[in-house]
C-alpha positions as CSV (number, residue, x, y, z in Angstrom):
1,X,123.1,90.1,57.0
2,X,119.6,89.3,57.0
3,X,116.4,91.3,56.6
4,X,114.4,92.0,59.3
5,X,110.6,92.0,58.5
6,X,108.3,94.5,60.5
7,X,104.7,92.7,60.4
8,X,101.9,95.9,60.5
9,X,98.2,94.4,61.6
10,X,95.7,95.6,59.3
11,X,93.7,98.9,60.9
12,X,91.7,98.0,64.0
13,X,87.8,98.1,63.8
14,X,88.0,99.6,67.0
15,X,88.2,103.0,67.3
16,X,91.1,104.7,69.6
17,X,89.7,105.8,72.8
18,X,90.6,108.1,75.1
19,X,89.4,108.6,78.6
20,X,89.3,111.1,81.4
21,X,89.8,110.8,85.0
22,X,86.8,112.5,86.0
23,X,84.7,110.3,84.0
24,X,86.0,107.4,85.6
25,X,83.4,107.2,89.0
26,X,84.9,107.7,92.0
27,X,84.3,106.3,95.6
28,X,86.0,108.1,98.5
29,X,85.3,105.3,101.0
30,X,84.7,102.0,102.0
31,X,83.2,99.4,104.8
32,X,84.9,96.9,105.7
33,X,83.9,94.8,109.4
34,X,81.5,97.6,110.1
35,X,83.2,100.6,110.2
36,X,83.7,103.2,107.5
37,X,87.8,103.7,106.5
38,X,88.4,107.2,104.6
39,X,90.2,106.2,101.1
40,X,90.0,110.3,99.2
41,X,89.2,110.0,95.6
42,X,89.8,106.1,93.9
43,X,89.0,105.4,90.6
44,X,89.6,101.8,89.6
45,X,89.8,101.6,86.0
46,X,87.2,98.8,85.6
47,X,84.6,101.1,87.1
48,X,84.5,102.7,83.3
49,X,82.8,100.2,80.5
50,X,85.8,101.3,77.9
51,X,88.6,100.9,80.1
52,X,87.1,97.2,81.7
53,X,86.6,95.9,78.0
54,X,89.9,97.2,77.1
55,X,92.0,95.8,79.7
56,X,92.9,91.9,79.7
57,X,91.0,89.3,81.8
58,X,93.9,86.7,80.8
59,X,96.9,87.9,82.9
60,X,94.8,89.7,85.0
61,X,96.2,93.1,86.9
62,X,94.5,96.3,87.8
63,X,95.0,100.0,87.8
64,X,93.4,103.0,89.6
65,X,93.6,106.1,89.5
66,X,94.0,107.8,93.7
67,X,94.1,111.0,95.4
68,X,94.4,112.2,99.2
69,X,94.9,115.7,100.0
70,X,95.1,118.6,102.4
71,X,95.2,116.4,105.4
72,X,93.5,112.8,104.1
73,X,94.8,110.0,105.2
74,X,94.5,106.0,104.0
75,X,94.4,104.5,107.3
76,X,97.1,101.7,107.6
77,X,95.8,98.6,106.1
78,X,97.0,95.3,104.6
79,X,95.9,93.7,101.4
80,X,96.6,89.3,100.6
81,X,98.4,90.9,97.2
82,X,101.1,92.8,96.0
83,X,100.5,96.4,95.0
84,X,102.6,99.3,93.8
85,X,101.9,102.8,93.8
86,X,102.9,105.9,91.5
87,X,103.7,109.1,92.8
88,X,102.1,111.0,89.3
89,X,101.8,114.3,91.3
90,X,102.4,116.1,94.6
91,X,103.9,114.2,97.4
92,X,102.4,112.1,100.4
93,X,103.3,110.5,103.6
94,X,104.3,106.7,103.7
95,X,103.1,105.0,107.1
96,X,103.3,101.9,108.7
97,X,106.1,99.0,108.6
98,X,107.9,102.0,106.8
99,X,108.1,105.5,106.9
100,X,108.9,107.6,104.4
101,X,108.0,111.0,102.5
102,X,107.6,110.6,98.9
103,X,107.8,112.6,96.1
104,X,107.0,112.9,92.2
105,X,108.0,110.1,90.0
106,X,108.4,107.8,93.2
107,X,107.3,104.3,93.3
108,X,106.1,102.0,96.2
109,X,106.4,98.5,96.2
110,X,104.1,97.0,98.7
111,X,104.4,92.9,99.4
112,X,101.2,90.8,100.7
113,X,100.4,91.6,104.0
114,X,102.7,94.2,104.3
115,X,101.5,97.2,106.8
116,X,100.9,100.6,105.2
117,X,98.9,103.7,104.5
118,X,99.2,107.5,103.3
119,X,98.9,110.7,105.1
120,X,99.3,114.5,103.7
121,X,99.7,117.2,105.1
122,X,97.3,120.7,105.2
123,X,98.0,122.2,101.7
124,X,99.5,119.0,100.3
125,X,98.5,117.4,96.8
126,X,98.8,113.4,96.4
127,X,97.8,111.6,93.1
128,X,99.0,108.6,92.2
129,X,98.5,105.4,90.4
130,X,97.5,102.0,92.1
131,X,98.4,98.5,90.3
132,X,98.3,95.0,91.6
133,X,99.2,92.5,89.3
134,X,96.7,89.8,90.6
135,X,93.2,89.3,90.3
136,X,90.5,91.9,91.2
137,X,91.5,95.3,92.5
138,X,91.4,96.3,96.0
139,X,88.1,98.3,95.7
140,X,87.0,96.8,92.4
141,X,84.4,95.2,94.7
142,X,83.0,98.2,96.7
143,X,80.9,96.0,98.7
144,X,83.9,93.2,99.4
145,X,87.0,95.2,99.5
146,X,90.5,93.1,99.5
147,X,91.9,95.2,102.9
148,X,92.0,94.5,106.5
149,X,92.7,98.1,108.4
150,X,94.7,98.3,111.3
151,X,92.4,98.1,114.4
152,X,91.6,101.6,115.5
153,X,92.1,101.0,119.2
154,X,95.2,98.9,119.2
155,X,96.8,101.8,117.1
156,X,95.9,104.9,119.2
157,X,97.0,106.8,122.1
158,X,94.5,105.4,124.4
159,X,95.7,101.7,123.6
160,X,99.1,103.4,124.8
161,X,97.4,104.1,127.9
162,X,96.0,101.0,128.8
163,X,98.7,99.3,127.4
164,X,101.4,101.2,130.0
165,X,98.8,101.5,132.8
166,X,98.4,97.7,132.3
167,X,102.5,96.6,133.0
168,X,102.5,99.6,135.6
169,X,99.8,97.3,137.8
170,X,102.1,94.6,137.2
171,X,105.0,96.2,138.3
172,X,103.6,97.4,141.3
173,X,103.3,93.2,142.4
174,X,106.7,92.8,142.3
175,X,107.9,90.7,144.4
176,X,111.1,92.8,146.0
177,X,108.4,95.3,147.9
178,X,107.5,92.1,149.4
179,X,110.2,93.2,151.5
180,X,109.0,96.4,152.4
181,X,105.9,95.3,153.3
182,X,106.8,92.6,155.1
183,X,108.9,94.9,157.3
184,X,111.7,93.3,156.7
185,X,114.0,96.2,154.9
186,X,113.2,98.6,158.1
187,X,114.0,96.3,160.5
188,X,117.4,94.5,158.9
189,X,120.3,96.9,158.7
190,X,122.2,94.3,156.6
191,X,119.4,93.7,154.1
192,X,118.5,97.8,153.6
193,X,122.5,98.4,153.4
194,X,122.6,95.6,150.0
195,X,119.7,97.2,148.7
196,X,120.6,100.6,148.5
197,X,124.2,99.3,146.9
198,X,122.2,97.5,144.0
199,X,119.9,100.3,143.6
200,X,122.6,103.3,143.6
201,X,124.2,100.7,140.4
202,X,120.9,101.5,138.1
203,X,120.0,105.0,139.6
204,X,123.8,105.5,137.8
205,X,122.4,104.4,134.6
206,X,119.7,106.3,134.9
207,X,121.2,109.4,135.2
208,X,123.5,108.4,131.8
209,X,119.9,107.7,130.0
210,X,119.1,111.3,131.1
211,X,122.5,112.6,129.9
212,X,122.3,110.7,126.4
213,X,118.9,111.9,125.2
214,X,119.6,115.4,126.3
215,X,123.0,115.2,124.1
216,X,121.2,114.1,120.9
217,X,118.1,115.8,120.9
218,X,117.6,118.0,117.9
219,X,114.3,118.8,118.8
220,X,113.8,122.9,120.3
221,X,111.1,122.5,122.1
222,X,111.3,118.8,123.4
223,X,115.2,119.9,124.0
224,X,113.6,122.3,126.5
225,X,111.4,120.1,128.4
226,X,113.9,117.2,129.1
227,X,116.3,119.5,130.3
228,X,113.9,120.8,133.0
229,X,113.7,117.1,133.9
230,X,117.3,116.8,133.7
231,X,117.4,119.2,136.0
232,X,114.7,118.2,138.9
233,X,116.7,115.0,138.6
234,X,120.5,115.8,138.2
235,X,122.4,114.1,140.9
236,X,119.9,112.1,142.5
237,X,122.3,108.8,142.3
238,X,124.8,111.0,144.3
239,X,121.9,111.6,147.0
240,X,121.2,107.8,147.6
241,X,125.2,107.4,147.8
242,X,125.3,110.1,150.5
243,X,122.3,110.1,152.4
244,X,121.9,106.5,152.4
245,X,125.4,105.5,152.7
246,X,126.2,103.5,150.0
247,X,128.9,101.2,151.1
248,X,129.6,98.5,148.3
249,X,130.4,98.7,145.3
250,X,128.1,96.1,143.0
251,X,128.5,94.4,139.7
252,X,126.6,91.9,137.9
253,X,126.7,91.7,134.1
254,X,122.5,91.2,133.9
255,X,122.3,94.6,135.6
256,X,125.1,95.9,133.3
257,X,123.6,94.7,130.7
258,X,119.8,95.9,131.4
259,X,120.7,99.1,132.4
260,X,122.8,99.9,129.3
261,X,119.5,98.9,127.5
262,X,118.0,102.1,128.0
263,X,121.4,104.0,127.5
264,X,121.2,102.7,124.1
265,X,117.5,103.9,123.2
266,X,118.4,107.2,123.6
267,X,120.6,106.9,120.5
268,X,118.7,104.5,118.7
269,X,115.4,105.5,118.2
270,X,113.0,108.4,117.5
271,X,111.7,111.0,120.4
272,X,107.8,109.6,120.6
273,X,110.2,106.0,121.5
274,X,112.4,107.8,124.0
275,X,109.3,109.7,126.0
276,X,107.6,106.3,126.2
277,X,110.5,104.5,127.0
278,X,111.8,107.8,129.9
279,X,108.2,108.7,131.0
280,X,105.5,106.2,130.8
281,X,107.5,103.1,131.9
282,X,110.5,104.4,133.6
283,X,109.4,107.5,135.4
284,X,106.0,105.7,135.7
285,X,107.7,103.4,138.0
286,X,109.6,105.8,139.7
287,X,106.3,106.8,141.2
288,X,105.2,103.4,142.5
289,X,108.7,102.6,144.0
290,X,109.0,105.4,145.7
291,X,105.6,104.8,147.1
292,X,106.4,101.4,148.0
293,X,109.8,101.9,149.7
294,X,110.0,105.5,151.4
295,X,108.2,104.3,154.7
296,X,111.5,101.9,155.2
297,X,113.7,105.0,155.6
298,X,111.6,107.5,157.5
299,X,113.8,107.8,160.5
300,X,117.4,108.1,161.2
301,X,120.1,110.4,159.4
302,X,118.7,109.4,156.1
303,X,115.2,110.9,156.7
304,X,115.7,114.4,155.9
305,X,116.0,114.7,152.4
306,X,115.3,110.8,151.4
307,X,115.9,109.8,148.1
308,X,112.6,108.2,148.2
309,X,110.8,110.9,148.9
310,X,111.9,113.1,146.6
311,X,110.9,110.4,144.0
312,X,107.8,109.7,145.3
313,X,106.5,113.1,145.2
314,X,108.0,114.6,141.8
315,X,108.0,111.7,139.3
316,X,104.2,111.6,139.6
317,X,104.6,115.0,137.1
318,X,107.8,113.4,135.2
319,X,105.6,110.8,134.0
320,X,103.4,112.6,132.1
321,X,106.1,114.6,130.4
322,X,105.8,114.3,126.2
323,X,102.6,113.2,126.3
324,X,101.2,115.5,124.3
325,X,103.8,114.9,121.8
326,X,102.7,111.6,121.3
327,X,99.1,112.6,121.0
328,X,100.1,114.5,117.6
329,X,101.5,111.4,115.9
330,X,99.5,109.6,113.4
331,X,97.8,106.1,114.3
332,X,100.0,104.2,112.6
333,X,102.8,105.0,114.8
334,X,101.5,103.2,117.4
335,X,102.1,99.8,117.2
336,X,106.1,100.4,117.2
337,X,105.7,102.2,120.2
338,X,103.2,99.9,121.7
339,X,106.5,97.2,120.9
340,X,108.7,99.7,122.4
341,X,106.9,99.9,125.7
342,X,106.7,96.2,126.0
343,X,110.5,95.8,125.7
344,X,110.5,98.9,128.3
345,X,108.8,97.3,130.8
346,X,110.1,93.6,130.2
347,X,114.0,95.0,130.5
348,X,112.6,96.9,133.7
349,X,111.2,94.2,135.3
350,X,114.6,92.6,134.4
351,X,116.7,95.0,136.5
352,X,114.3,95.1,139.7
353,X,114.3,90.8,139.2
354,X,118.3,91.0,139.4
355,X,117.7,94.2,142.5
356,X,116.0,91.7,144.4
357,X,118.2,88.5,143.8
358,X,120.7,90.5,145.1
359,X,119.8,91.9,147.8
360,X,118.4,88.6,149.2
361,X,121.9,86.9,148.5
């Protein structure tokens, strides 16, 4: 056995010091490319002489102390260094790339470039601790912060908007109503009978995307809103079939496999993705087709009661349904849906592509 020795340094000329968080100064915001971001209460440790000339410069990380409550939020930002944050007290919102409630004694680990922020709620407490392990803090240098925020417009409802309004102009250009206004689907029996056949194929899957959300909605309120649009829309594939005498039946695995795309959102993701995905791309475009194709079937047996009229006159209203939903969600929230329309529209544009490849053939 051997002896362990326990080396004790001779008493320190220095005095032990102790510190308190309100002595430390605080900023509550910064500017960074012209505009003012919210950040609550930060208090880097460096901003107090004692703490600065007690921490290391050799090995360099950096702590400070943070605080959002009763509705603050940290706007989604992304930093060139790694970071973690200490739940010390309360709880707080994580937003961004991930989204997550948070609680005492939780811990964030945030990679470079990684997307993320903090919310709270009205009446809820955050403090925390901030550390990054390399170089100068993220607000040591008030006037040169080490952040880039989200931009403000991309992440909002508007951007939405014009995002939505921008692939509904594009749709509207597609090249199958070059058949309606060409006069060519009033005038050809043949042609107008292979449409309505390709057509009744996704107003089928359309109906199941109906069905689906409707089944796994655990929202009370939102439950109560799609099912009045179930119900203006219930058995509309059965009135093309019967009032426009649907004669073949179609299959063609693209279609399948398109169609089943939106089937499979409305298990998949989150209510604010389904209402874009439903309302501002699909029942967006409802509106325009209808406007584009009704004046091929205004006459004959299939005029009273047309399909297309009934969806050019009530999806106008169906497409703003859950829009006010989406204006409660925070700003970071936007970019997945912004995503989320895109692949709407794109697997949209997909099925009306293969609707007018086949009803050329």
């Amino acid at each position: 056995m051997t002896d362990q020795t326990i080396t004790i340094e001779p008493p320190s000329l220095t005095p032990v010091v102790t510190v308190a968080r309100a002595d430390i100064r605080a900023i509550p915001s910064v500017e960074v490319g012209g505009e003012t971001h919210w950040l609550g209460e930060h208090r880097d440790f460096r901003r107090h002489d004692a703490l600065a000339r007690f921490l290391p410069e050799h090995g360099r990380f950096s702590l400070a102390w943070v605080r959002l409550c009763d509705g603050e939020r940290l706007d989604v930002h992304q930093h060139p260094t790694k970071s973690m944050i200490l739940v010390c007290k309360g709880s707080v919102r994580l937003v961004g790339d991930l989204e997550e409630s948070l609680g005492e004694g939780d811990v964030v680990c945030v990679p470079p470039g990684a997307r993320h922020g903090f919310h709270t709620g009205p009446g809820e407490d955050f403090q925390g601790l901030s550390v990054q392990f390399e170089g100068a803090g993220l607000y040591e240098n008030e006037n040169a912060p080490r952040v880039r925020f989200a931009e403000v417009v991309s992440d909002s409802m508007a951007g939405l908007e014009r995002l939505n309004d921008s692939r509904l102009r594009r749709f509207a250009e597609h090249p199958l109503f070059a058949l309606f206004d060409s006069g060519r689907m009033h005038r050809e029996p043949v042609l107008r009978d292979r449409f309505v056949s390709v057509l009744y194929v996704w107003s089928v899957f359309f109906q199941r995307m109906l069905y689906a959300r409707q089944s796994v909605c655990t929202d009370p309120s939102l439950r109560e809103i799609y099912a009045d649009h179930l119900r203006d829309e219930f058995g509309h594939d059965r009135l093309l079939r019967d009032r426009h005498a649907v004669s073949a039946n179609v299959y063609d695995p693209i279609l399948e496999a398109a169609g089943n795309w939106f089937v499979m959102q409305m298990h998949s993701t989150d209510e604010a993705a389904k209402i874009v995905i439903v309302h501002m791309v699909v029942e967006s475009s409802c509106h325009v087709f209808g406007e584009r194709t009704r004046s091929a079937f205004q006459d004959g047996p299939a005029a009273e009661t047309s399909y297309f009229d009934v969806h050019a006159e009530v999806d106008g209203d169906h497409r703003d349904i859950g829009r006010d939903h989406l204006r409660t969600l925070p700003p970071a929230r936007f970019p997945q849906l912004s995503r989320t329309c895109e692949e709407a529209w794109d697997q949209l544009e997909l099925v009306f592509d293969r609707m007018a490849a086949l009803t050329r053939s």
